[in-house]
C-alpha positions in Angstrom: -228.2 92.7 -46.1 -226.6 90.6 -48.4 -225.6 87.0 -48.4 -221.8 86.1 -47.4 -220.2 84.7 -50.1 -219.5 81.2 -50.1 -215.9 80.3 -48.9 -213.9 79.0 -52.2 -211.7 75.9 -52.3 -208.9 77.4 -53.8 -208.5 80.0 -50.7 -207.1 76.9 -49.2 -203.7 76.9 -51.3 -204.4 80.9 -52.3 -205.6 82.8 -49.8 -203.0 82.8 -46.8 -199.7 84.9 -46.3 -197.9 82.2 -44.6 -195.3 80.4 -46.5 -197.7 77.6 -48.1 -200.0 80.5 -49.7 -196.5 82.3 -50.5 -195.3 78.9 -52.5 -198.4 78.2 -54.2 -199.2 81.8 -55.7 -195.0 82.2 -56.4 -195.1 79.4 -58.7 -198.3 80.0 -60.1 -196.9 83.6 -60.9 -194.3 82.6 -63.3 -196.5 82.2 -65.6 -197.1 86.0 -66.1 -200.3 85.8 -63.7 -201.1 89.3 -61.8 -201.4 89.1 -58.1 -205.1 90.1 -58.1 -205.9 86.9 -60.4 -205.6 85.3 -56.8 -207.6 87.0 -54.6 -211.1 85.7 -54.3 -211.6 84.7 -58.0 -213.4 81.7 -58.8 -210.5 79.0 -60.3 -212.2 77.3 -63.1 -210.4 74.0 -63.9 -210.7 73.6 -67.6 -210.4 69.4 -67.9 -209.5 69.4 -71.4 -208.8 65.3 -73.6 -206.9 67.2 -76.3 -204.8 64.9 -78.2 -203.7 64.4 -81.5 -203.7 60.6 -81.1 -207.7 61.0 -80.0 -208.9 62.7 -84.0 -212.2 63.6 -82.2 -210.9 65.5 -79.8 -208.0 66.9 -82.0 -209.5 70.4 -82.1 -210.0 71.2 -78.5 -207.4 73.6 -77.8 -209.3 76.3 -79.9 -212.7 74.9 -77.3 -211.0 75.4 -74.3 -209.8 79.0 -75.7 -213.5 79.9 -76.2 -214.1 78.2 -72.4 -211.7 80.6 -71.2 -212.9 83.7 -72.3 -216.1 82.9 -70.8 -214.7 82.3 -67.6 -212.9 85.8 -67.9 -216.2 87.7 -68.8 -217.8 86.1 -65.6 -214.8 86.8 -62.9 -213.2 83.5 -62.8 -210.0 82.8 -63.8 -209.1 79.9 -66.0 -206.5 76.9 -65.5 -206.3 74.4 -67.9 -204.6 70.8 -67.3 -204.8 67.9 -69.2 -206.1 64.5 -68.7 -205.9 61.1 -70.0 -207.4 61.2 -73.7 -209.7 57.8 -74.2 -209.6 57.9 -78.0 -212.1 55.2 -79.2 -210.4 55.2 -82.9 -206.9 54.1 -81.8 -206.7 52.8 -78.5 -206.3 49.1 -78.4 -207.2 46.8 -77.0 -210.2 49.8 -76.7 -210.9 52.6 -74.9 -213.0 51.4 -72.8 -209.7 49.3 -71.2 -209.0 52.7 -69.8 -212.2 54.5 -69.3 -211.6 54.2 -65.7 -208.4 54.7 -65.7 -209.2 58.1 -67.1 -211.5 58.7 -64.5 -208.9 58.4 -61.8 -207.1 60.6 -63.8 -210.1 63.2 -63.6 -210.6 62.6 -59.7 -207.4 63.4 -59.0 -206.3 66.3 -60.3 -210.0 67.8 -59.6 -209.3 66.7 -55.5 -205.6 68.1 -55.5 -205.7 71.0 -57.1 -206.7 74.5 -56.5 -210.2 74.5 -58.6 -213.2 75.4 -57.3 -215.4 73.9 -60.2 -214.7 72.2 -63.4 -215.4 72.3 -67.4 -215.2 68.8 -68.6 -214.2 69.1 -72.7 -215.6 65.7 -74.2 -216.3 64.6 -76.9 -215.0 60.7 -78.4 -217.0 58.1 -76.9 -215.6 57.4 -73.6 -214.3 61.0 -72.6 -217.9 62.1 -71.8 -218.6 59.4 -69.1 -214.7 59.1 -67.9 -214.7 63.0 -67.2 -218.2 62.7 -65.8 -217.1 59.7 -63.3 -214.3 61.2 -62.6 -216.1 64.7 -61.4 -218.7 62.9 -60.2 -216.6 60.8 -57.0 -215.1 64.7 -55.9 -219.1 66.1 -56.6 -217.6 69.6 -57.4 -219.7 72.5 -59.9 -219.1 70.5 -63.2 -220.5 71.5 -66.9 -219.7 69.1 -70.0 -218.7 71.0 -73.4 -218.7 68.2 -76.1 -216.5 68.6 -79.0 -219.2 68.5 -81.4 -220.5 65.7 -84.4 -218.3 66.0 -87.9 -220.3 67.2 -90.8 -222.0 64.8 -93.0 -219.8 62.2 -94.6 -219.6 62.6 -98.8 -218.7 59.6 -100.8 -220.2 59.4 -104.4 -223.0 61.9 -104.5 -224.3 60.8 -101.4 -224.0 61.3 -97.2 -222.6 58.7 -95.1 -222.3 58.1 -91.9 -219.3 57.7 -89.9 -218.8 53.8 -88.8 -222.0 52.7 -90.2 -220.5 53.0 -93.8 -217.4 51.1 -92.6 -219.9 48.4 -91.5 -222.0 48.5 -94.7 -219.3 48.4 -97.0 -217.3 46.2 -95.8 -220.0 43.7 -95.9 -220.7 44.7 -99.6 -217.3 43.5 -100.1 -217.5 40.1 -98.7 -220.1 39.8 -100.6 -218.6 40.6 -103.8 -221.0 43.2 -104.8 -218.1 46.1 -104.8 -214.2 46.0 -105.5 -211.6 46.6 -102.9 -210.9 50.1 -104.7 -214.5 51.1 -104.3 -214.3 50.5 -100.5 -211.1 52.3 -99.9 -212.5 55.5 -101.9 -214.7 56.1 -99.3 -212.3 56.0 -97.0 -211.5 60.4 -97.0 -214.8 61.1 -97.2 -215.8 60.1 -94.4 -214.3 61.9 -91.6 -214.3 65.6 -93.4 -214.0 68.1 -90.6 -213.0 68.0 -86.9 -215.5 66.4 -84.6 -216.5 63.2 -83.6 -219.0 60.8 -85.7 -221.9 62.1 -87.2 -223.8 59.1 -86.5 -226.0 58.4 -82.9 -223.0 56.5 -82.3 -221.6 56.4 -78.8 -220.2 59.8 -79.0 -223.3 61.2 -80.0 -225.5 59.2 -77.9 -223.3 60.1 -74.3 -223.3 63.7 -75.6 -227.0 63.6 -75.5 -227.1 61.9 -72.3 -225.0 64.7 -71.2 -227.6 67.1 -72.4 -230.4 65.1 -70.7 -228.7 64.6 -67.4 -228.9 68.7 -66.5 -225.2 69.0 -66.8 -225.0 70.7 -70.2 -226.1 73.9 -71.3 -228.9 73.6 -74.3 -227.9 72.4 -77.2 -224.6 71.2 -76.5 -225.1 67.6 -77.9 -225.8 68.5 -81.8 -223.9 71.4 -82.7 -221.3 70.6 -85.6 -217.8 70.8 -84.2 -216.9 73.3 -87.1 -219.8 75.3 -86.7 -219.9 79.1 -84.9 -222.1 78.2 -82.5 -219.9 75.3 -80.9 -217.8 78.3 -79.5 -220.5 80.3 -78.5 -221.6 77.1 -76.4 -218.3 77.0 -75.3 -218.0 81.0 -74.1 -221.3 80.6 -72.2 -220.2 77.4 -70.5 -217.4 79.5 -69.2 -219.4 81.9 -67.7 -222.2 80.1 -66.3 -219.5 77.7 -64.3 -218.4 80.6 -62.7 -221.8 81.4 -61.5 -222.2 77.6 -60.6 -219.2 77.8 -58.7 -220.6 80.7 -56.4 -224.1 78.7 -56.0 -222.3 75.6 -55.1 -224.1 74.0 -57.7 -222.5 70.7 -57.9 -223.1 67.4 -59.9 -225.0 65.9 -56.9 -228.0 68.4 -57.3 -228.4 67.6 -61.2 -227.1 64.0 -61.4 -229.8 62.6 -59.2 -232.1 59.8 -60.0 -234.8 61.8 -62.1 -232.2 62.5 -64.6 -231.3 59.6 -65.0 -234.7 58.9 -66.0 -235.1 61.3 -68.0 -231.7 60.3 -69.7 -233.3 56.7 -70.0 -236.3 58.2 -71.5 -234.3 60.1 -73.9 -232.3 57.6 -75.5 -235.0 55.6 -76.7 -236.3 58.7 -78.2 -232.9 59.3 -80.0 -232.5 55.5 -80.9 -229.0 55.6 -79.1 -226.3 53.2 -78.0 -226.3 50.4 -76.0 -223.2 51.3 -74.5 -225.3 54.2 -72.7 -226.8 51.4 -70.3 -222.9 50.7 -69.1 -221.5 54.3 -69.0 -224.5 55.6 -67.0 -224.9 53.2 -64.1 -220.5 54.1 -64.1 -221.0 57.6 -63.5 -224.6 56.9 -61.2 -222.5 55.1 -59.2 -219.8 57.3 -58.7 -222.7 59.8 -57.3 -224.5 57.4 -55.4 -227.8 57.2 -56.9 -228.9 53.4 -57.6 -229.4 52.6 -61.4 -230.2 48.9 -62.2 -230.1 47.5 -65.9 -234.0 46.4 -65.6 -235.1 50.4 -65.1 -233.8 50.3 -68.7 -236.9 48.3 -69.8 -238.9 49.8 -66.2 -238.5 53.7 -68.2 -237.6 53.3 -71.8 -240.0 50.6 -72.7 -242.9 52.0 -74.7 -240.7 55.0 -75.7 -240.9 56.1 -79.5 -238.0 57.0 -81.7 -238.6 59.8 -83.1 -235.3 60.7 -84.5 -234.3 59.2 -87.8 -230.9 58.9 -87.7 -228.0 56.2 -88.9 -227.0 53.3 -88.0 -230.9 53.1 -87.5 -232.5 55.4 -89.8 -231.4 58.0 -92.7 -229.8 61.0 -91.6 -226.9 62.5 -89.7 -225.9 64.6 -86.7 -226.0 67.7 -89.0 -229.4 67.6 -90.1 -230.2 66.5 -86.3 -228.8 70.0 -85.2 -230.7 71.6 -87.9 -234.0 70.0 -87.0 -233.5 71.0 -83.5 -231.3 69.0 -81.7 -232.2 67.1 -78.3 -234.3 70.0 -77.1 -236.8 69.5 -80.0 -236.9 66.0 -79.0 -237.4 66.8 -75.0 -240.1 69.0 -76.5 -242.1 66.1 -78.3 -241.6 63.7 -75.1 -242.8 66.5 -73.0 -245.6 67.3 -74.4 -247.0 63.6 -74.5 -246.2 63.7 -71.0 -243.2 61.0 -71.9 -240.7 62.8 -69.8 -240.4 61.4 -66.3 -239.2 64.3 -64.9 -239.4 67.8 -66.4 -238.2 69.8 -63.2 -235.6 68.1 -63.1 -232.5 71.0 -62.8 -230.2 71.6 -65.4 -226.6 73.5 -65.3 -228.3 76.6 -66.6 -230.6 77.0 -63.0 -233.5 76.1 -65.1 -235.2 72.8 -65.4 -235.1 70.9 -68.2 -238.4 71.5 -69.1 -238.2 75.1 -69.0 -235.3 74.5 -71.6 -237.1 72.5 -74.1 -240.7 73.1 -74.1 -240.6 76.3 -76.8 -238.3 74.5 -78.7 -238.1 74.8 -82.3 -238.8 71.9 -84.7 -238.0 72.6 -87.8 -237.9 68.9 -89.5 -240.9 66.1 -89.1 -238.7 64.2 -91.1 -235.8 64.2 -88.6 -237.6 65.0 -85.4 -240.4 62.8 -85.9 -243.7 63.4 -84.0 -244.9 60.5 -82.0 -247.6 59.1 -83.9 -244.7 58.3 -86.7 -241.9 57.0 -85.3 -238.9 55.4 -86.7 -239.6 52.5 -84.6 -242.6 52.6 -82.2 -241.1 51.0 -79.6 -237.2 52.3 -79.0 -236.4 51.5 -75.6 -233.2 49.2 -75.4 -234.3 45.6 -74.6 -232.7 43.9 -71.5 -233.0 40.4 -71.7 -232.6 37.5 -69.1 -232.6 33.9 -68.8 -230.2 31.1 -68.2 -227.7 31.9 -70.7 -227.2 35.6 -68.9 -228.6 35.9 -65.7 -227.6 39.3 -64.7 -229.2 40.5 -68.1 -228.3 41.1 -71.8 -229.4 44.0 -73.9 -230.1 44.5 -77.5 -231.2 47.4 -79.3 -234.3 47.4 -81.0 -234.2 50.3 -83.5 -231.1 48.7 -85.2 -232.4 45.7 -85.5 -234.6 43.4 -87.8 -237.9 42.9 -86.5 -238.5 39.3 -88.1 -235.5 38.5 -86.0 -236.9 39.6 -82.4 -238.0 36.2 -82.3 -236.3 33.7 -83.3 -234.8 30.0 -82.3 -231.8 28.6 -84.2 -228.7 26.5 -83.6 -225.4 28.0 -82.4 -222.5 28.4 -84.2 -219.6 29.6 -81.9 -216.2 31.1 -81.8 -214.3 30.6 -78.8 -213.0 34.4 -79.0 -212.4 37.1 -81.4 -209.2 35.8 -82.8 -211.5 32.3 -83.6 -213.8 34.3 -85.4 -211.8 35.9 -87.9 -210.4 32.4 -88.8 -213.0 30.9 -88.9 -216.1 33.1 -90.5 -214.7 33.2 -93.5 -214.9 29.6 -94.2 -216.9 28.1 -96.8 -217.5 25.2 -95.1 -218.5 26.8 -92.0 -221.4 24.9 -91.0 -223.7 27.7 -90.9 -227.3 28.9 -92.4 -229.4 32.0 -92.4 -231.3 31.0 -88.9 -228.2 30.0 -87.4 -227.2 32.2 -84.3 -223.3 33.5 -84.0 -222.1 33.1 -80.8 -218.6 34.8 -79.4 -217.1 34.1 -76.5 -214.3 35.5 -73.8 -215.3 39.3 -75.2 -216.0 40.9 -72.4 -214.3 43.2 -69.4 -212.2 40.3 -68.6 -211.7 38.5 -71.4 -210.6 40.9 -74.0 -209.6 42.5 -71.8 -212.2 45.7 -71.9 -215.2 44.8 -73.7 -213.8 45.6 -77.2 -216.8 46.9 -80.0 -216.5 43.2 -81.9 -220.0 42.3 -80.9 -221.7 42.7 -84.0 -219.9 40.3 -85.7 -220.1 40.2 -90.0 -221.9 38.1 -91.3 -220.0 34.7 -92.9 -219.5 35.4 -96.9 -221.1 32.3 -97.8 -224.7 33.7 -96.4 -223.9 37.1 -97.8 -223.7 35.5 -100.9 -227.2 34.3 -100.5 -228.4 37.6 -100.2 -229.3 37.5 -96.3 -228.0 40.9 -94.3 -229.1 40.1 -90.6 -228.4 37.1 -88.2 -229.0 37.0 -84.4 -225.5 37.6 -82.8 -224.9 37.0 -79.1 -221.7 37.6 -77.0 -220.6 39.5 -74.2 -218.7 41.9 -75.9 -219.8 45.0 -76.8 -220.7 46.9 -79.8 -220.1 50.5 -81.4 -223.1 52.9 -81.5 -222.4 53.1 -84.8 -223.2 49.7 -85.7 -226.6 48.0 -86.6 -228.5 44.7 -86.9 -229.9 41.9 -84.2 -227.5 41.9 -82.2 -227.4 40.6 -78.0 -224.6 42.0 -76.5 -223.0 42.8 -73.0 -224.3 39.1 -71.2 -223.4 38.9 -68.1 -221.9 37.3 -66.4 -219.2 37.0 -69.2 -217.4 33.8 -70.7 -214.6 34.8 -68.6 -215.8 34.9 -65.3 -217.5 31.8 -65.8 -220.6 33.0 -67.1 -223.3 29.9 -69.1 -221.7 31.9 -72.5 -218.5 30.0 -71.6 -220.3 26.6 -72.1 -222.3 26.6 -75.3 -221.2 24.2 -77.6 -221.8 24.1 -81.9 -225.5 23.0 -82.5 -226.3 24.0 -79.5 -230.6 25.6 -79.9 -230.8 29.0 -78.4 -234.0 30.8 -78.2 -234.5 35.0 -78.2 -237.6 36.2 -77.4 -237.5 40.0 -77.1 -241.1 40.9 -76.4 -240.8 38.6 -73.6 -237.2 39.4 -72.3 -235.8 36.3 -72.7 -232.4 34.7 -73.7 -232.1 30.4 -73.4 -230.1 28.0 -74.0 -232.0 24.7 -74.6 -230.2 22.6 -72.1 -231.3 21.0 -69.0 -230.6 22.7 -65.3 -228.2 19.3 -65.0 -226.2 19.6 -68.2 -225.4 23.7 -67.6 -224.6 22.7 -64.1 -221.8 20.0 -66.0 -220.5 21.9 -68.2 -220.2 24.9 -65.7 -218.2 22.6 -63.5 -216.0 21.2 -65.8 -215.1 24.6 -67.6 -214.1 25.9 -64.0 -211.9 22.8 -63.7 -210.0 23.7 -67.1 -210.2 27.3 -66.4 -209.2 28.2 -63.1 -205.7 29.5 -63.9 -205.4 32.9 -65.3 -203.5 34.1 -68.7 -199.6 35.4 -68.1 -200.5 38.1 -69.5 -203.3 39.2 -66.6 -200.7 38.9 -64.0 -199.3 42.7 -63.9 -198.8 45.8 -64.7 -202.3 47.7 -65.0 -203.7 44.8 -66.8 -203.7 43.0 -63.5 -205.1 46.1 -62.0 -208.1 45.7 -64.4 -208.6 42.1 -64.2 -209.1 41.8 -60.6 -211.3 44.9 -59.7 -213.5 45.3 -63.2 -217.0 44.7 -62.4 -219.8 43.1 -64.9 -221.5 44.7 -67.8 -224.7 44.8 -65.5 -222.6 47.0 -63.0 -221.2 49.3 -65.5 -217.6 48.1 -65.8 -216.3 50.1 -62.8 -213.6 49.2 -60.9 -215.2 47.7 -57.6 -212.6 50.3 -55.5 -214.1 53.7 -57.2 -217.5 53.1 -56.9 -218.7 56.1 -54.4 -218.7 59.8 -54.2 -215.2 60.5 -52.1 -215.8 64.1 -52.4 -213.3 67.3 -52.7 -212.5 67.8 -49.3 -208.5 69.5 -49.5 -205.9 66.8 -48.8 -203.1 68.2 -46.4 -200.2 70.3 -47.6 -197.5 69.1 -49.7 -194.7 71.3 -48.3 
């Protein structure tokens, strides 16, 4: 006797001879579809953030071919549709303005169309986790094909990485220590094939994450975007999203709280963004699992990295894939017994164990083994104290140990705009152990939480030969970035967060080892100057007063929270609204 097979969505608009299944396969069937495409056939939404505008994700109309003839070999048929493209290299104010309004973009074309389960193409930063919250609040079969890392950067004989050189040289120019000319010429070599950056930047990093969470096939997160074996990926996604979408395999069996653990785990392992910590309490929210900024330090801290990659170490996404990718890192956590969860499922129907414990290494050098890590202890650091009481974080891997610790004066810019006037200034009052301090960066103040956090250092200390200082604001900053730098406290400046309130000469104290961030005031004086900013402060900008601006303002929550809107946290699910006609 064999099992009935599971009743598809898509019979709802497709499988009836009345006049609404009559309407919905008519149209369908000018586009040169055969009438037996419609009867019974898995429809396999391909969720594809081509755009020309988004670089990264410039070459996924080729993916999505490769997707499709998966999906053919397995039974399903293929429908692709497009959706908001969240290009990080463009976008302004940033991407991250409209990384949710992506995911509404995502949730509702999954909910009110005829798919029965979904390929997400990702690949630029914010895609990965927009797509992922998006699918995540219909829970429907969901598999993520990334776009893939560019190959290595060339600029003078040697590999650089993409963002991080930006970063370095740009530095080495306010310094004085290369010509304007010598910067730009780097400028083509960086970004030399389709892809995203070749760095652990954010792209990299959510890619892995991706990986880690179950909800990619092996592999997925290294292979070069320009290599063979991305479209292989892509073919065998296809298929096996058919087969997910006649097991009913949905993202609420593989995004539950072990992977997220094991996702934790991982990034420390991989020395990987701090925007991770926002984009995955997003998308565990949208699922319904609960995901607090502390289990950050509760599962990562202790955790190796072993991969020796820019902005924290020497190599690139290339020689990552080459080494072995994420699976050769799951390997090496595995087998010290470092991976939370290993039977935890994966899209594949195997767990993630099973995936990763035969897997090739084929670099100590990039892979590292445990007992010589890049930095021993990777884990991102959440810190707390009165100047952000719902928690900071800084990432240790990037940054200068000497500086861990450290107590110094604050010299502070009242936004981004007061930073580039001022830091420039040679008679910024400013030393070595002075701490920068940004304000009114965050979700509300940029608005968006722009990548400005780690601020360049003023000329006049480059000069001196010094190339870390302890930065603090509540912005955020890009994966691809490096040095000591405290980023996403909350609450912000804007909401009326302590940040607002600290004042030039101020003494702030970081003590990482101990998790904490202070400002040296009293209890009475915070209280003061809390009260009197709210006085001065109470009316909002003009320009936070409409259009989707105002949308944003009003219902973005805190870093701490993952920068949701409050109205879309929650799985809503895929149940079929009623008719249109």
């Amino acid at each position: 006797m064999t099992d009935k097979p599971r009743k598809l969505r898509s019979a709802q608009w497709f499988g009836t001879a009345d006049k609404n299944g009559f309407m919905y396969r008519s149209w369908m069937k000018n586009q040169g579809i055969p009438d037996h495409e419609f009867q019974g056939k898995p429809i396999i939404g391909i969720c594809n953030t081509w755009s020309e505008l988004t670089p990264c994700n410039a070459h996924f109309r080729k993916l999505a071919e490769h997707v499709k003839r998966g999906v053919f070999e397995a039974g399903g048929f293929p429908v692709e549709f497009p959706v908001f493209s969240n290009g990080e290299s463009n976008l302004r104010p940033t991407a991250m303005f409209t990384r949710n309004l992506a995911s509404m973009d995502v949730e509702e074309s999954i909910r009110g169309n005829p798919i029965d389960a979904v390929v997400l193409l990702a690949g630029c930063d914010k895609t990965t986790p927009a797509l992922l919250m998006g699918a995540a609040s219909c829970d429907v079969p969901a598999i993520v094909v990334s776009g893939g890392p560019m190959l290595n950067g060339k600029h003078e004989g040697r590999d650089i990485g993409s963002g991080t050189v930006v970063w370095q040289l740009s530095e080495q120019v306010k310094a004085g220590k290369i010509s304007i000319h010598e910067f730009m010429a780097a400028e083509a070599g960086m970004s030399r094939s389709a892809g995203t950056c070749n760095t652990m930047g954010t792209a990299s990093t959510m890619a892995c994450m991706a990986e880690a969470l179950g909800v990619t096939l092996p592999h997925n997160a290294a292979i070069p975007a320009v290599d063979s074996r991305r479209y292989v990926l892509a073919h065998l996604s296809g298929m096996r999203i058919v087969e997910m979408a006649l097991e009913d395999v949905r993202l609420s069996k593989l995004l539950t709280r072990e992977a997220f653990e094991n996702a934790i785990r991982a990034n420390a392992a991989i020395g990987g963004s701090t925007n991770a910590a926002i984009h995955l309490k997003a998308i565990a929210g949208r699922i319904g699992v609960q995901l607090e900024l502390d289990d950050w330090t509760r599962i990562g801290r202790g955790t190796p990295t072993v991969v020796d990659l820019q902005p924290s170490g020497r190599f690139l996404m290339e020689e990552f894939y080459y080494a072995g990718g994420l699976p050769a890192v799951l390997r090496r956590l595995g087998e010290a017994g470092l991976l939370p969860h290993p039977d935890a499922l994966t899209a594949n129907g195997r767990s993630l164990w099973e995936n990763s414990k035969e897997a090739p290494i084929y670099s100590d050098e990039v892979v590292r083994p445990l007992d010589k890590p890049l930095v021993p202890d990777g884990g991102l650091c959440v810190l707390r104290g009165n100047l952000a009481p719902r928690g900071a974080v800084l990432k240790p891997s990037a940054a200068t140990a000497s500086l861990l610790k450290h107590r110094g004066r604050a010299v502070v810019f009242e936004n981004f705009d007061d930073y580039k006037a001022r830091i420039a200034d040679p008679e910024l009052d400013v030393t070595a152990d002075s701490i920068l301090v940004m304000k009114n960066c965050g979700p509300k103040g940029y608005p968006g939480m722009a990548e400005v956090g780690n601020m360049g250092l003023p000329p006049k200390v480059l000069a001196q030969g010094v190339t870390d200082m302890v930065r603090i604001s509540d912005a955020r900053m890009s994966g691809t970035a490096y040095g000591t730098v405290v980023l996403h406290v909350a609450p912000e400046a804007r909401a009326g967060g302590p940040l607002a309130v600290v004042r030039n000469g101020d003494w702030i104290e970081l003590d990482c080892e101990a998790g904490r961030l202070h400002l040296d005031v009293s209890d009475e004086e915070l209280a003061q100057r809390l009260a009197s900013w709210r006085e001065t402060n109470a009316k909002p900008n003009a320009a936070d007063v409409s259009g989707y601006r105002n949308l944003y303002i009003d219902h973005v929550l805190q870093a701490d929270e993952g920068c949701d809107f409050d109205f879309l946290v929650g799985c809503r699910g895929a149940e079929v609204p009623p008719h249109s006609h």
